[in-house]
Biopython code that builds the backbone (N, CA, C, O; Angstrom):
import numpy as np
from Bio.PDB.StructureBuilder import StructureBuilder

atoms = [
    (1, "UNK", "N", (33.374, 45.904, -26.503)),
    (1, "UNK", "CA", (34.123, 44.688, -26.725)),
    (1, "UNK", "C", (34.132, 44.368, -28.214)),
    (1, "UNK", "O", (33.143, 44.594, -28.910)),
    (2, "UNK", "N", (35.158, 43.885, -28.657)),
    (2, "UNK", "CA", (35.491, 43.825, -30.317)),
    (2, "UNK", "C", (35.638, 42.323, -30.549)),
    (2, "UNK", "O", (36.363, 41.724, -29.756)),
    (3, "UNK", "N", (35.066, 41.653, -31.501)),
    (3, "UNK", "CA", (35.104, 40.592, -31.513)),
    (3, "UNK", "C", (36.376, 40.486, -33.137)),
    (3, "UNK", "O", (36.282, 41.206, -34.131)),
    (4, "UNK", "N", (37.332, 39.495, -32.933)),
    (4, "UNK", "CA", (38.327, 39.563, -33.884)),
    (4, "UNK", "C", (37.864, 38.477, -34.836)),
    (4, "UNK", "O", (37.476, 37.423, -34.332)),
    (5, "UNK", "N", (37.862, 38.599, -36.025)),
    (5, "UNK", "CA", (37.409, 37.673, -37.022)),
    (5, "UNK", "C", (38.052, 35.811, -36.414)),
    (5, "UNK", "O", (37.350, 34.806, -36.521)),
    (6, "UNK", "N", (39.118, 35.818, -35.975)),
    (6, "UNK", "CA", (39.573, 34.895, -35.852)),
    (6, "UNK", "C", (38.933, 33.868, -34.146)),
    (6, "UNK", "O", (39.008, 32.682, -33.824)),
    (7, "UNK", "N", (38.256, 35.307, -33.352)),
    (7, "UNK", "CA", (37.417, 34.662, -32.288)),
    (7, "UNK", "C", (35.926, 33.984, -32.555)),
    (7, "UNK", "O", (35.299, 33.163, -31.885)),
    (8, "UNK", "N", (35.590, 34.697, -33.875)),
    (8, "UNK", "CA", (34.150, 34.866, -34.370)),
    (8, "UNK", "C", (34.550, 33.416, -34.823)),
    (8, "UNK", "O", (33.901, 32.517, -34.289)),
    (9, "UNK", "N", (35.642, 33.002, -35.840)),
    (9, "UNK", "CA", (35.781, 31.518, -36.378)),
    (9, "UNK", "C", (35.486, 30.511, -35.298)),
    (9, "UNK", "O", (34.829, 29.474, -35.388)),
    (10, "UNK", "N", (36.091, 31.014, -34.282)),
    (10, "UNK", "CA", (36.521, 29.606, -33.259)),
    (10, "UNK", "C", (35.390, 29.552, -32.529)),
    (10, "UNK", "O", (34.937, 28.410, -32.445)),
    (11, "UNK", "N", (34.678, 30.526, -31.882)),
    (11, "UNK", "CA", (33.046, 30.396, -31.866)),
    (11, "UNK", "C", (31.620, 29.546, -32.270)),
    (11, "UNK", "O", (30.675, 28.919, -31.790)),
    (12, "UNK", "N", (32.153, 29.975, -33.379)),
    (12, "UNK", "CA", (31.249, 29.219, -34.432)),
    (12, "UNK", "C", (31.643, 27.886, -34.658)),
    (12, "UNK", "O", (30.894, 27.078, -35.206)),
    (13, "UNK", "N", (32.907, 27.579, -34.221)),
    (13, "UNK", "CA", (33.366, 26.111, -34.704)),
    (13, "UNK", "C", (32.754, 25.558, -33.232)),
    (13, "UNK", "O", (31.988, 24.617, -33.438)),
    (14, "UNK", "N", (32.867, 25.836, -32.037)),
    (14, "UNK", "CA", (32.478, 25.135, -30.899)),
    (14, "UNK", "C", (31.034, 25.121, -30.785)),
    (14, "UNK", "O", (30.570, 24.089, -30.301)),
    (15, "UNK", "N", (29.976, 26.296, -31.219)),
    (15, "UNK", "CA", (28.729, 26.128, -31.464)),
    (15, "UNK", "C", (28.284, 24.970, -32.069)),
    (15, "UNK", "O", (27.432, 24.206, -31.614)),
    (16, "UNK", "N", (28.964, 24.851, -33.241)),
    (16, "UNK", "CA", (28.735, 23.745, -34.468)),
    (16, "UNK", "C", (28.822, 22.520, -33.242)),
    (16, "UNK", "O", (27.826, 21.996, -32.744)),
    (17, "UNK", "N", (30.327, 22.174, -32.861)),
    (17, "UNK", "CA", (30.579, 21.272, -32.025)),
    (17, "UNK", "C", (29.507, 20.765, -30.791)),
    (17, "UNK", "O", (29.171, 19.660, -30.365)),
    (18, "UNK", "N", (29.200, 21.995, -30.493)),
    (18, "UNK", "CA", (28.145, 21.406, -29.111)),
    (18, "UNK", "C", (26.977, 20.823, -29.638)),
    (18, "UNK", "O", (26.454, 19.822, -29.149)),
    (19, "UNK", "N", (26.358, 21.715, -31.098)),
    (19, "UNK", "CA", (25.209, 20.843, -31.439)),
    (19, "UNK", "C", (25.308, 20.035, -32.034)),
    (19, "UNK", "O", (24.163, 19.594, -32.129)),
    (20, "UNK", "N", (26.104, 19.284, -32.723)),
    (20, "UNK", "CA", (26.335, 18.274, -33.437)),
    (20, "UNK", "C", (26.421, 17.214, -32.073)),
    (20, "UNK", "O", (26.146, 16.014, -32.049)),
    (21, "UNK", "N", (26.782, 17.875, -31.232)),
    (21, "UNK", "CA", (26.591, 16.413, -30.179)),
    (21, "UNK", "C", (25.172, 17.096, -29.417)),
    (21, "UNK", "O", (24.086, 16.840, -29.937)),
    (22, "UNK", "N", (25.198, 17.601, -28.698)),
    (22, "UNK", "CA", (23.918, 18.392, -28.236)),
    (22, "UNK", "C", (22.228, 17.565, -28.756)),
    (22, "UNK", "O", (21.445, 16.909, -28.069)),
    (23, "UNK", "N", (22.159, 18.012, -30.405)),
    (23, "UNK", "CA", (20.935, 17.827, -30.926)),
    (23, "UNK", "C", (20.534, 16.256, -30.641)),
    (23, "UNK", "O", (19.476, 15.874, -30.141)),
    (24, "UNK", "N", (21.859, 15.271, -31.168)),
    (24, "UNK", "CA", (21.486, 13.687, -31.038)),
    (24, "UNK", "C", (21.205, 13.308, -30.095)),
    (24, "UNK", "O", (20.251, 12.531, -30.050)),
    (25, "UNK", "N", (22.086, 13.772, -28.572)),
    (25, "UNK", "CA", (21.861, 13.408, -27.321)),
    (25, "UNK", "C", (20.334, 13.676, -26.817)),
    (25, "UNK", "O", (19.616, 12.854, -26.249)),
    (26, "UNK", "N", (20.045, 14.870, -27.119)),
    (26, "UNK", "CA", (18.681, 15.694, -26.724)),
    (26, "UNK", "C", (17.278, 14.559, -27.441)),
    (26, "UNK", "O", (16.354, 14.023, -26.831)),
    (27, "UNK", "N", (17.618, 14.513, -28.907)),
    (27, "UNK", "CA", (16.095, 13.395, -29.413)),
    (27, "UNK", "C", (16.269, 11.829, -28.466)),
    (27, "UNK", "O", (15.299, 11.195, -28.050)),
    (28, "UNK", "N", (17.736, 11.416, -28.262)),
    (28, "UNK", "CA", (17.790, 10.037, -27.722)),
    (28, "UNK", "C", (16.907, 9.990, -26.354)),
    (28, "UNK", "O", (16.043, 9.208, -25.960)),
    (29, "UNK", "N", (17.553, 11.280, -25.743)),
    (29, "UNK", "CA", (17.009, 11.037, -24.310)),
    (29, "UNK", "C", (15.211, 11.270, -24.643)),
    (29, "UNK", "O", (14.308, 10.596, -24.149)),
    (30, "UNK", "N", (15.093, 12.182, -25.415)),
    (30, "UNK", "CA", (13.204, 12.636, -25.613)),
    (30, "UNK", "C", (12.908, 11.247, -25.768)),
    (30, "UNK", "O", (12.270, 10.808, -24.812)),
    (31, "UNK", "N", (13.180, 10.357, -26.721)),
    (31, "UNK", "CA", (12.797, 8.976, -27.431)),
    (31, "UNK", "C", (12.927, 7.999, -26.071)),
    (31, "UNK", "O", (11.884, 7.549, -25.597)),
    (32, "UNK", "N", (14.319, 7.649, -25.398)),
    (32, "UNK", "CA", (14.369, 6.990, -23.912)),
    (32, "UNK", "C", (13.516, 7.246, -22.950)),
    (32, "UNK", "O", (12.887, 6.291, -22.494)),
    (33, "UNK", "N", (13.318, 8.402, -22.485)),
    (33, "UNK", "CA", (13.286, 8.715, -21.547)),
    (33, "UNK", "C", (11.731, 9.862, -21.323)),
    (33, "UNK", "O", (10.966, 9.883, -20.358)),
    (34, "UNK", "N", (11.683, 10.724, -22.614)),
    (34, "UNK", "CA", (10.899, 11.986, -22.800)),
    (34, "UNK", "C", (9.076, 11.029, -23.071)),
    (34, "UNK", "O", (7.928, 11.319, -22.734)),
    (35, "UNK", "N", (9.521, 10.186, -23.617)),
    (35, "UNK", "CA", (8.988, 9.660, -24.358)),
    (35, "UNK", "C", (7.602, 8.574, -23.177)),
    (35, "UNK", "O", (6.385, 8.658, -23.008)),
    (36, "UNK", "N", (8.568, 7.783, -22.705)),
    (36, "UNK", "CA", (7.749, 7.388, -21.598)),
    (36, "UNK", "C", (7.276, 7.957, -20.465)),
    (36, "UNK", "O", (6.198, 7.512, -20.068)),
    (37, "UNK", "N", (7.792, 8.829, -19.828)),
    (37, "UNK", "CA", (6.834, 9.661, -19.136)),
    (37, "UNK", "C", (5.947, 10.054, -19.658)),
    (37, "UNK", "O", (4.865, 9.506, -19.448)),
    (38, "UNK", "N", (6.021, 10.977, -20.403)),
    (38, "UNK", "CA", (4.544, 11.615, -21.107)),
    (38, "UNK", "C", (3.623, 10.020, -20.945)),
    (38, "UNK", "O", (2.699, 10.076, -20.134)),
    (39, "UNK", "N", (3.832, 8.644, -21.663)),
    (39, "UNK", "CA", (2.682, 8.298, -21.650)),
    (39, "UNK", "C", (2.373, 7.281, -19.491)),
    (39, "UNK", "O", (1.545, 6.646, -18.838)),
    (40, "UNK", "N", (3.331, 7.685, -19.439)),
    (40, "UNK", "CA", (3.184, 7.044, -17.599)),
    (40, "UNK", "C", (2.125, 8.367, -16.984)),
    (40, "UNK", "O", (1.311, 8.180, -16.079)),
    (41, "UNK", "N", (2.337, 9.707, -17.683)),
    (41, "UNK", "CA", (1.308, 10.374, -17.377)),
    (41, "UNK", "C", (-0.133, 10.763, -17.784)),
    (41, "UNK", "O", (-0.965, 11.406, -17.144)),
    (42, "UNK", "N", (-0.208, 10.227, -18.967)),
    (42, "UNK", "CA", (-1.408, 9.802, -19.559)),
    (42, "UNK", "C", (-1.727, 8.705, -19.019)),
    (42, "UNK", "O", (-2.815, 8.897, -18.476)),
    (43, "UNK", "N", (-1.435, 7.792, -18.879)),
    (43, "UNK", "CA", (-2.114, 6.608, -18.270)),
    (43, "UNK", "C", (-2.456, 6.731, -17.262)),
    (43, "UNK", "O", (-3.588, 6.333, -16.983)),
    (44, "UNK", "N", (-1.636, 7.335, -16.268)),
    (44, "UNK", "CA", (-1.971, 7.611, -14.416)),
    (44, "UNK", "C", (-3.185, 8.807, -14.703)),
    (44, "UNK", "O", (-3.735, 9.301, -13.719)),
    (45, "UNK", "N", (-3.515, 9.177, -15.858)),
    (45, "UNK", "CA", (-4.659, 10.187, -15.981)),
    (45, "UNK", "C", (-4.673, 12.246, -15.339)),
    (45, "UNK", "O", (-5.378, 13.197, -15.002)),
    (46, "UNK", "N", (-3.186, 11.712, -15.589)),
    (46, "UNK", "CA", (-2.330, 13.108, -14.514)),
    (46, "UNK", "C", (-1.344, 14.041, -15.428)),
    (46, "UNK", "O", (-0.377, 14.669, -14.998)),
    (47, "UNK", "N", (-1.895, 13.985, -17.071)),
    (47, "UNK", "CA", (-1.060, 14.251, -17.818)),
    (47, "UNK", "C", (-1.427, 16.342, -18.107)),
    (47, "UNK", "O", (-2.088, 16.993, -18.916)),
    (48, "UNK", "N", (-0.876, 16.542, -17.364)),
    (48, "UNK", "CA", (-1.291, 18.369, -17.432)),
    (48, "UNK", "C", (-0.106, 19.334, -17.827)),
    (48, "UNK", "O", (0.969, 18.895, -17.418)),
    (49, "UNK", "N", (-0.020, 20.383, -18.425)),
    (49, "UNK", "CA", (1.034, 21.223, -18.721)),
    (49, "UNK", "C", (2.098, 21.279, -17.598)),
    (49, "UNK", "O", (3.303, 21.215, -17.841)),
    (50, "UNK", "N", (1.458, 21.432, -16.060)),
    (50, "UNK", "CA", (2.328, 21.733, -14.944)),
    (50, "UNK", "C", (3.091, 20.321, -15.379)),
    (50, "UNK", "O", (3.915, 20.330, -16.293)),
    (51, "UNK", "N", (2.777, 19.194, -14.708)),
    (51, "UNK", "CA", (3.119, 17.882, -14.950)),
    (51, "UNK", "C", (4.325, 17.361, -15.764)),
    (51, "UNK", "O", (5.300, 16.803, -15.260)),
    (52, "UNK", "N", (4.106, 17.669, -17.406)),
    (52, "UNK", "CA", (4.988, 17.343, -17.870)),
    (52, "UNK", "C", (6.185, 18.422, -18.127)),
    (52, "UNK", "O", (7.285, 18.088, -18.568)),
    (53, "UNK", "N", (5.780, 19.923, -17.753)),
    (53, "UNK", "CA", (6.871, 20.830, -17.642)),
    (53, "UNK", "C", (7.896, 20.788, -16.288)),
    (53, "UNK", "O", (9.071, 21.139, -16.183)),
    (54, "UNK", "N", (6.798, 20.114, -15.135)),
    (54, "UNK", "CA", (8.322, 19.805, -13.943)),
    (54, "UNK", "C", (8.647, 18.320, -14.556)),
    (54, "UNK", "O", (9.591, 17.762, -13.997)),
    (55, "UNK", "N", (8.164, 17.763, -15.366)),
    (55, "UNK", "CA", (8.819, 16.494, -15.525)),
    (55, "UNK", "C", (10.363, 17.209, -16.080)),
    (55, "UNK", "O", (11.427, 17.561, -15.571)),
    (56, "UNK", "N", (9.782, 17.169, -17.328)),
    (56, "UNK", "CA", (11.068, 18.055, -18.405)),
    (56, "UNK", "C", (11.880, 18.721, -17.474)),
    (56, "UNK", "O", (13.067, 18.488, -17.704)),
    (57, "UNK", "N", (11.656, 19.640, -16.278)),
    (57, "UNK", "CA", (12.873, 20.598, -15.530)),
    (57, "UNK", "C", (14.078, 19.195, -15.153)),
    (57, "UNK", "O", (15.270, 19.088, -15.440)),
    (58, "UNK", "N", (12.828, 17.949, -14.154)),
    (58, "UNK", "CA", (13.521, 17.549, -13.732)),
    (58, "UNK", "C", (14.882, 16.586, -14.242)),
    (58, "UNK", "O", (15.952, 16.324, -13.694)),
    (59, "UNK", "N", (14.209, 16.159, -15.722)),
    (59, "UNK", "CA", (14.964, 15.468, -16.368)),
    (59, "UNK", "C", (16.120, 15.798, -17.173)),
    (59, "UNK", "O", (17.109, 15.232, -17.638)),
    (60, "UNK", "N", (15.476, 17.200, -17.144)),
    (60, "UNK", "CA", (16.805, 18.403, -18.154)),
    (60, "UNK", "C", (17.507, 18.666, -17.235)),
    (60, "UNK", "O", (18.507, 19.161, -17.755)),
    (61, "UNK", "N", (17.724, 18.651, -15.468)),
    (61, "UNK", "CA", (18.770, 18.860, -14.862)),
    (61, "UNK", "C", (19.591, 17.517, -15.083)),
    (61, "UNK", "O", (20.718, 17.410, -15.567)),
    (62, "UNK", "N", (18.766, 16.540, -14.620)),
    (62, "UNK", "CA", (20.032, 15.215, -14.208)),
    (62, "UNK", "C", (20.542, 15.225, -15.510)),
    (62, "UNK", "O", (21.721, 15.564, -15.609)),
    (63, "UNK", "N", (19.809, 14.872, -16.747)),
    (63, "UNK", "CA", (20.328, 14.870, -17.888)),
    (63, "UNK", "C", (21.680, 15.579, -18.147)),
    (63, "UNK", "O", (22.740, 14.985, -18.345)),
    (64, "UNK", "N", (21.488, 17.135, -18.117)),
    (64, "UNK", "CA", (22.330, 17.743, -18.395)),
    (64, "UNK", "C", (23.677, 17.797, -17.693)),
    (64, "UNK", "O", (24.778, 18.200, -18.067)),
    (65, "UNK", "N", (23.185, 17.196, -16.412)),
    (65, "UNK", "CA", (24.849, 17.346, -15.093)),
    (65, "UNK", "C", (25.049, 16.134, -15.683)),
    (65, "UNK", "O", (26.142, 16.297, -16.225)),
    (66, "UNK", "N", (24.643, 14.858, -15.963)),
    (66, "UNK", "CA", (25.428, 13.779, -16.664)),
    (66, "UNK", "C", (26.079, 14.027, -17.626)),
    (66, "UNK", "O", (27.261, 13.733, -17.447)),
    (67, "UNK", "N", (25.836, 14.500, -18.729)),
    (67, "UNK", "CA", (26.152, 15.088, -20.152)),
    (67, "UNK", "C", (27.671, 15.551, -19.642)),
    (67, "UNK", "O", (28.726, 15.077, -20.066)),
    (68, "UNK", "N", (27.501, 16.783, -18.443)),
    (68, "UNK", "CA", (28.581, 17.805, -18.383)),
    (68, "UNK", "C", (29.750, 16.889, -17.891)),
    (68, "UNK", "O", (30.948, 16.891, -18.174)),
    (69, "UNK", "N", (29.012, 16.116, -17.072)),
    (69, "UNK", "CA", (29.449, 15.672, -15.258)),
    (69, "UNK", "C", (30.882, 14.615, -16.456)),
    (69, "UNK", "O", (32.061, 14.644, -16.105)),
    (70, "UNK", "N", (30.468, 13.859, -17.692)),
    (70, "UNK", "CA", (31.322, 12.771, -18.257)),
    (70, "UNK", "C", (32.055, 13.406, -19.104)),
    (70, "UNK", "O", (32.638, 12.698, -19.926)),
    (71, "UNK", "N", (32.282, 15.046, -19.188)),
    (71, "UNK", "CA", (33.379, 15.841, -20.129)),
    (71, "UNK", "C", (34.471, 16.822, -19.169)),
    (71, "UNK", "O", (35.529, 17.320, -19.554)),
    (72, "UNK", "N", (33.781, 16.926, -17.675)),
    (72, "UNK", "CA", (34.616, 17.771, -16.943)),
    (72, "UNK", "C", (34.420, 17.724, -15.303)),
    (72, "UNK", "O", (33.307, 17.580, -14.797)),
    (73, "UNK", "N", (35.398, 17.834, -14.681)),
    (73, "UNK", "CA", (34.524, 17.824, -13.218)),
    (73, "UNK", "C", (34.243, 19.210, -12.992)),
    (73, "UNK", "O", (34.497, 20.237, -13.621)),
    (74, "UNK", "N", (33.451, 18.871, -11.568)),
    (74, "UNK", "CA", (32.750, 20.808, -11.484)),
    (74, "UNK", "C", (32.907, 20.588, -9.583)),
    (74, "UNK", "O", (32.982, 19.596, -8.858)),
    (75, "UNK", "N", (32.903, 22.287, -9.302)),
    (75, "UNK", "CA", (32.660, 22.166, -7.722)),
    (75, "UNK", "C", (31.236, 22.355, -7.602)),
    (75, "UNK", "O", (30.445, 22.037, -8.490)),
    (76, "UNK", "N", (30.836, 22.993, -6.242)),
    (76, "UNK", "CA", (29.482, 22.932, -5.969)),
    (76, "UNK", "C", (28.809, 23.826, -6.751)),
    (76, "UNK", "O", (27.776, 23.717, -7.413)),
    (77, "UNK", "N", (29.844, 25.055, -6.496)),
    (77, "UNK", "CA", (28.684, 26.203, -7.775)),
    (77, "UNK", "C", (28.768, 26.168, -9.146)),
    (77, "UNK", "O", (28.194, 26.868, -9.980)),
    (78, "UNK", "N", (29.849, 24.926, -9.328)),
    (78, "UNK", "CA", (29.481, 24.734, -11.445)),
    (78, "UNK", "C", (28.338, 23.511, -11.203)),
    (78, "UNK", "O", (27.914, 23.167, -12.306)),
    (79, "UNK", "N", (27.860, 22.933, -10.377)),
    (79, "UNK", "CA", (27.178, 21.711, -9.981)),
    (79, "UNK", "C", (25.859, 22.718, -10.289)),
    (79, "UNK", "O", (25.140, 22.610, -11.283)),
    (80, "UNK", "N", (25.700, 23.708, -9.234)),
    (80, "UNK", "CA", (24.479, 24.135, -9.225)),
    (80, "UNK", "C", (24.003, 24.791, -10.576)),
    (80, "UNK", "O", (22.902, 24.498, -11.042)),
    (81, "UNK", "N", (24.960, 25.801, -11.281)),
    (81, "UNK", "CA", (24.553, 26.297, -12.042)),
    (81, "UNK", "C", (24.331, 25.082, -13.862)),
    (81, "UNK", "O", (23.585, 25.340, -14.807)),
    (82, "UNK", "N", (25.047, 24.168, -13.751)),
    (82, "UNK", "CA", (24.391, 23.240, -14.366)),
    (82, "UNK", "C", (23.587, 22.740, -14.234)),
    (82, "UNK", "O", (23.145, 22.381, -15.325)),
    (83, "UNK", "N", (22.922, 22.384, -13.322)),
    (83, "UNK", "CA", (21.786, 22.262, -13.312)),
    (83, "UNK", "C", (20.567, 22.968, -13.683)),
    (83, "UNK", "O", (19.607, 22.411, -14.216)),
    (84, "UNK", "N", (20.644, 24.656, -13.285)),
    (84, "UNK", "CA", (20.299, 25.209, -13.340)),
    (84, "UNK", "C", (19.737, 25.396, -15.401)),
    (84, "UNK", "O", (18.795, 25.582, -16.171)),
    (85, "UNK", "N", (21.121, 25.171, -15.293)),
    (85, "UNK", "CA", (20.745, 25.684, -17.156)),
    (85, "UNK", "C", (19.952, 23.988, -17.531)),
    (85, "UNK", "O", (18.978, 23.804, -18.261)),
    (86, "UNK", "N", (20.534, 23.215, -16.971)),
    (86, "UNK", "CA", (20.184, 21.831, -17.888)),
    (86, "UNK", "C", (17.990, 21.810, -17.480)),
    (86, "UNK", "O", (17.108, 21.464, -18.266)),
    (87, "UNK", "N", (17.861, 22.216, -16.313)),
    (87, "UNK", "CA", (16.452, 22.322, -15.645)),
    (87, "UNK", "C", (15.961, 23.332, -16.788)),
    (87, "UNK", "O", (15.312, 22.727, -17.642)),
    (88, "UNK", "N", (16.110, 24.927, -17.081)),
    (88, "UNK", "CA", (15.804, 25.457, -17.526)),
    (88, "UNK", "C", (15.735, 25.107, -19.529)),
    (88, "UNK", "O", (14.756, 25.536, -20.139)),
    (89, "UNK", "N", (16.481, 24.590, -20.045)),
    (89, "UNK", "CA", (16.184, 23.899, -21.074)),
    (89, "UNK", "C", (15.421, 22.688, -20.896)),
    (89, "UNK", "O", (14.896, 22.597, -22.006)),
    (90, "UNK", "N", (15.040, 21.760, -20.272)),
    (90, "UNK", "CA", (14.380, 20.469, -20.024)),
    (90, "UNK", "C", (13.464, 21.347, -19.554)),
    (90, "UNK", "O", (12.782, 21.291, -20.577)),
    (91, "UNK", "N", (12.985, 21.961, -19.006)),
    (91, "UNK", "CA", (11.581, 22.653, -19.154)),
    (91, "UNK", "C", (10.766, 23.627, -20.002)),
    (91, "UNK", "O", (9.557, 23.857, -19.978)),
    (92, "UNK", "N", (11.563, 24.047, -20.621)),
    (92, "UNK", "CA", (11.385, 25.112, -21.963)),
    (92, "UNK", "C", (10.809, 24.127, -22.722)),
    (92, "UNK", "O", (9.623, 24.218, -23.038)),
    (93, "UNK", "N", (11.675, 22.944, -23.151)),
    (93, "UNK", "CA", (11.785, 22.004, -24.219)),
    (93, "UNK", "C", (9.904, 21.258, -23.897)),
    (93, "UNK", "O", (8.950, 21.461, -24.648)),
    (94, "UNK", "N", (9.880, 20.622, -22.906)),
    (94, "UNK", "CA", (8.522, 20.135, -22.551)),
    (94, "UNK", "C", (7.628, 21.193, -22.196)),
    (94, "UNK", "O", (6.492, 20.748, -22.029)),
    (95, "UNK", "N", (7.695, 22.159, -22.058)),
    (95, "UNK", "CA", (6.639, 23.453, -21.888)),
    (95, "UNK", "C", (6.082, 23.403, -23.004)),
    (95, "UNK", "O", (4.884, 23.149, -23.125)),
    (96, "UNK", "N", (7.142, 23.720, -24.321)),
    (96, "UNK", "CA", (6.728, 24.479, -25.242)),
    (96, "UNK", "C", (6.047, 22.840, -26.118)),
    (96, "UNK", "O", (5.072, 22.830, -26.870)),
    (97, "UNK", "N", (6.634, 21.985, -25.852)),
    (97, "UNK", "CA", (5.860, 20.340, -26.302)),
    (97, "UNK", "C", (4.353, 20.747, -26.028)),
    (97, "UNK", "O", (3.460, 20.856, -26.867)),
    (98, "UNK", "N", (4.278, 20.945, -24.667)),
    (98, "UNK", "CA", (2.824, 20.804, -24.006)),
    (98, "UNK", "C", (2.211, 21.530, -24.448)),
    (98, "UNK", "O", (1.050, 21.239, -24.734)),
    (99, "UNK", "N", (2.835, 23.068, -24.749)),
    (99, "UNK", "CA", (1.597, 23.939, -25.757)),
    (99, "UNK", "C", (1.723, 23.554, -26.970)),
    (99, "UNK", "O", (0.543, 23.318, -27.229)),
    (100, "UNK", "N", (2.224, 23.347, -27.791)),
    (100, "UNK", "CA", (1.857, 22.782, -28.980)),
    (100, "UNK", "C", (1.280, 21.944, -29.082)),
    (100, "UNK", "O", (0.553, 21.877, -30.073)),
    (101, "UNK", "N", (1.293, 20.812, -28.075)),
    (101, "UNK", "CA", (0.298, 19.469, -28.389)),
    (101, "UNK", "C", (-1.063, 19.426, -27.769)),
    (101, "UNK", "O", (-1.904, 18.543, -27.942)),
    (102, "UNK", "N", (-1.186, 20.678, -26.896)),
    (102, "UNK", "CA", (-2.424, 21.356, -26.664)),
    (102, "UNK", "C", (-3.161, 20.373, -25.255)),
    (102, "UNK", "O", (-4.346, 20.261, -24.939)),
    (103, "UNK", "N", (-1.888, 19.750, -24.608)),
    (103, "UNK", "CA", (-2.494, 19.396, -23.085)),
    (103, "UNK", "C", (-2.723, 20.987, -22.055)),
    (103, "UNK", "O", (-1.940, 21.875, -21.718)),
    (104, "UNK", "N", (-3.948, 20.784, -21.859)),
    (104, "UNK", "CA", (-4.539, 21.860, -21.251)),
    (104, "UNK", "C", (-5.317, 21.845, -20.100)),
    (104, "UNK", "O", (-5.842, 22.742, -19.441)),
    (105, "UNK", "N", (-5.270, 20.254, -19.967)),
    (105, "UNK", "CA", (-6.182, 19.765, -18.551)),
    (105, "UNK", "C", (-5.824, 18.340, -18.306)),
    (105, "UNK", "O", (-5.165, 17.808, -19.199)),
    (106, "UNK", "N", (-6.039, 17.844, -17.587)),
    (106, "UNK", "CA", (-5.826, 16.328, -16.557)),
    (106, "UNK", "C", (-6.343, 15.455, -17.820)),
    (106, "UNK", "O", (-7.465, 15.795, -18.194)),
    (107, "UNK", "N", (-5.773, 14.438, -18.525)),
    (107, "UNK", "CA", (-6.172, 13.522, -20.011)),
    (107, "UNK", "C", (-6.842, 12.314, -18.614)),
    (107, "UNK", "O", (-6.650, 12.314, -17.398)),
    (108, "UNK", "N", (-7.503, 11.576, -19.345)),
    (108, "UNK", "CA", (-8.221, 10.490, -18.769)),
    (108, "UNK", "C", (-7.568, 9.054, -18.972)),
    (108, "UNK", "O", (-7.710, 8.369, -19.985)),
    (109, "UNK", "N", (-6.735, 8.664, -17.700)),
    (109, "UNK", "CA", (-5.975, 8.157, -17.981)),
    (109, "UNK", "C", (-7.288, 6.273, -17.764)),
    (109, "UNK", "O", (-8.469, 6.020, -18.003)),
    (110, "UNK", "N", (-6.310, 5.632, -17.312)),
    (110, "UNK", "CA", (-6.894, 4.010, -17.470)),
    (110, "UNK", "C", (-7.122, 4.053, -15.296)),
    (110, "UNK", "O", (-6.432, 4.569, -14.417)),
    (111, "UNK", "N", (-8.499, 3.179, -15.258)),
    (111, "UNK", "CA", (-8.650, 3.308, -14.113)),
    (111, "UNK", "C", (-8.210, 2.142, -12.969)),
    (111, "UNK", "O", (-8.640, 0.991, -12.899)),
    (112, "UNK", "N", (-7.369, 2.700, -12.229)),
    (112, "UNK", "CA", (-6.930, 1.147, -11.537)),
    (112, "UNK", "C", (-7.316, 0.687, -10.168)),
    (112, "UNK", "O", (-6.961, -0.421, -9.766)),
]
sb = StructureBuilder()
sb.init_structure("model")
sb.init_model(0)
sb.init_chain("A")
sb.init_seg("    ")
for serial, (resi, resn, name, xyz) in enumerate(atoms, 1):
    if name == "N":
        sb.init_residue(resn, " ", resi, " ")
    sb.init_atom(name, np.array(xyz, "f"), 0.0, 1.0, " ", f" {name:<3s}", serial, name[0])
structure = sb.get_structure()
């Protein structure tokens, strides 16, 4: 397959395009949304790698079918497979959080 200089332009212009909206949407929701879980799971004392990586799947699906869901409609199998990708980035994204910030066991949350 040959890519024509003029496909390679228009490529790169929609890349640009997705992250220029992509990147802002992605910190808002971490800051809304990313943000308070992590500490609803520190506090409930339940804050573990598994934990906040199905958090992240779950929030990177709805997230992402909203995102898509308000630029295009979809049938059942563009439904699923958005999700699919939006789960698989919303869990990458908080996976790779959780190893870097070095939760490695159950944090001690507040006792109620």
């Amino acid at each position: 397959m040959v890519i024509e200089p003029n496909n390679r332009v228009s490529l790169i212009s929609a890349l640009i395009f997705i992250m220029s909206i992509g990147i802002p949407v992605s910190y808002v929701v971490t800051l809304v949304l990313g943000l308070p879980i992590y500490q609803i799971l520190k506090n409930k004392g339940v804050l573990t790698l598994t934990n906040i990586s199905l958090s992240g799947v779950l929030l990177g699906a709805v997230v992402f079918l909203l995102f898509i869901g308000c630029v295009s409609t979809m049938n059942v199998i563009e439904f699923v497979s958005v999700s699919a990708i939006g789960a698989t980035l919303g869990g990458s994204v908080a996976l790779t959080f959780g190893i870097i910030s070095g939760i490695t066991r159950p944090s001690i949350g507040r006792s109620r």
